[in-house]
C-alpha positions, 0 to 999 in steps of 0.5 A: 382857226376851225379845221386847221390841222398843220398848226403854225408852220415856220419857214426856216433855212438858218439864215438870220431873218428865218432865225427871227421868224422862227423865234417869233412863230414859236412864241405865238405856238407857245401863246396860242398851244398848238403844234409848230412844223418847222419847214426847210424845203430845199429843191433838190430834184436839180441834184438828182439830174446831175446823176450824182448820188453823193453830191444829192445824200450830201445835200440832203444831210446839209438840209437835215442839218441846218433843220435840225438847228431850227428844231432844237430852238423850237422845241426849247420853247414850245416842247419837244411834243409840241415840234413838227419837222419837215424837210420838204422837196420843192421849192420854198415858196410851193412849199408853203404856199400849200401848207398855207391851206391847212396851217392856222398861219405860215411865218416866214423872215422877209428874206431868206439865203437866197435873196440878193444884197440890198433886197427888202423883201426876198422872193419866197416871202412875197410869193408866199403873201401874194399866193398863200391862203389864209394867214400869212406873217412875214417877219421884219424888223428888229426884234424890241429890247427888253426895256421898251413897253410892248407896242399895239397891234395895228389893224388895216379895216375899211369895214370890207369883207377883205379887210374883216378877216384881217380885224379877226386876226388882229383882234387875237394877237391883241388879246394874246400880248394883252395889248391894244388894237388900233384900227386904221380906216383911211379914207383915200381910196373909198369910192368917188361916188357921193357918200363913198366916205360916209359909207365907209366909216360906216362900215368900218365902225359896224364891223369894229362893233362887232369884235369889239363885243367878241373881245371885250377885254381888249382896249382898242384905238379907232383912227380915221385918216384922210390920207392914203392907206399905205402912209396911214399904215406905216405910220401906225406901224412906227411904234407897233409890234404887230400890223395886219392888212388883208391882202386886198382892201377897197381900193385894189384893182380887180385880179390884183393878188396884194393891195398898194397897202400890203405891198408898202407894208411888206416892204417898209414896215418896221415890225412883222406884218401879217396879210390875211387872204379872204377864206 
């Protein structure tokens, strides 16, 4: 993305979904040949409060080292040139949320080390998608064997300026894994006014249109469903490698920061979900 200076930043903690993310968003550095920071953000100005000098330098080699695992991954991937660290004071989710605004995405696990038990989705992923700017993949799932056919990269669009950047974005990541792009349109939430379906579709088959003709290479699936976003999505999502929403479709409610599609995807998706905010 033009003006990007940060590259791809990961969120990383060395526990086994950060793992995953990081193995995914040194791929994509790798794919797209911009640089990966690697982020651990540790909010450590509670130590200090403790007036323990030893307890706080015990920490913060603690930090510098599980970043330093993080980095020697990433590196074999990317190159040792192409590998940012940073350990940050703060909190996770402040943390990358302002990288968010000059990073070209921010990728984080669906949870980190300090989501409870049973938990879908962890705190830092769901604030860092509900608050982030620009694009934000939270990475869920299993990572796909070897043997099975790379799955297509899913798109929500409804022809709305919100979903458009969304297209943009997986109209890329189709063209990167040279695979295809199916776009879904769902028709339920459309407006309740006479045509409001019509129009949509209308909208929808513009707007694919117009990347169509900026990724020509690229094979792409058009779905139009007459059910709710949420299951047309996830549905889609079962053989996909990658689903990308905007944070907000037609359908949100006014001050809304996610839309019921992103929310279900970020909890329920079986593959990393990426949700782009309207620049």
């Amino acid at each position: 993305m033009a003006g990007m200076t940060d590259g791809i930043v990961a969120g990383y903690d060395g526990s086994p979904g950060s793992e995953r993310a990081l193995r995914w968003a040194a791929r994509e550095a790798q794919a797209r040949r911009v640089k990966l920071k690697v982020c651990l953000a540790w909010a450590l100005e509670y130590l200090a409060l403790l007036g323990d000098a030893t307890v706080y330098d015990l920490a913060q080699r603690r930090g510098e080292e599980i970043l330093s695992r993080g980095l020697a991954y990433a590196r074999s991937v990317v190159g040792p040139g192409a590998v940012v660290p940073l350990l940050a004071r703060g909190s996770p989710a402040r943390v990358l949320c302002e990288h968010s605004a000059t990073a070209e995405m921010v990728v984080v696990g669906s949870r980190g080390r300090g989501g409870l038990a049973g938990l879908l989705l962890g705190s830092v992923a769901w604030q860092l998608a509900a608050h982030g700017q620009g694009r934000v993949v939270v990475v869920r799932g299993q990572e796909r064997r070897a043997n099975r056919a790379p799955g297509p990269v899913v798109a929500g669009a409804d022809g709305s300026p919100a979903s458009q950047a969304a297209v943009a974005f997986a109209f890329e990541e189709a063209e990167l894994r040279d695979v295809p792009l199916v776009a879904v349109c769902a028709l339920a939430d459309t407006p309740a006014s006479l045509g409001g379906a019509h129009r949509v579709e209308e909208d929808f088959d513009r707007s694919m249109a117009q990347q169509e003709k900026e990724h020509p290479e690229v094979t792409v699936l058009r779905r139009v469903a007459q059910g709710s976003p949420r299951a047309a999505l996830l549905d889609a999502a079962y053989e996909a490698q990658m689903v990308v929403v905007g944070a907000r479709g037609r359908g949100g409610l006014k001050g809304m920061l996610l839309g019921s599609a992103a929310q279900a995807l970020l909890h329920h998706a079986p593959c990393p979900v990426g949700v782009v905010h309207q620049p």
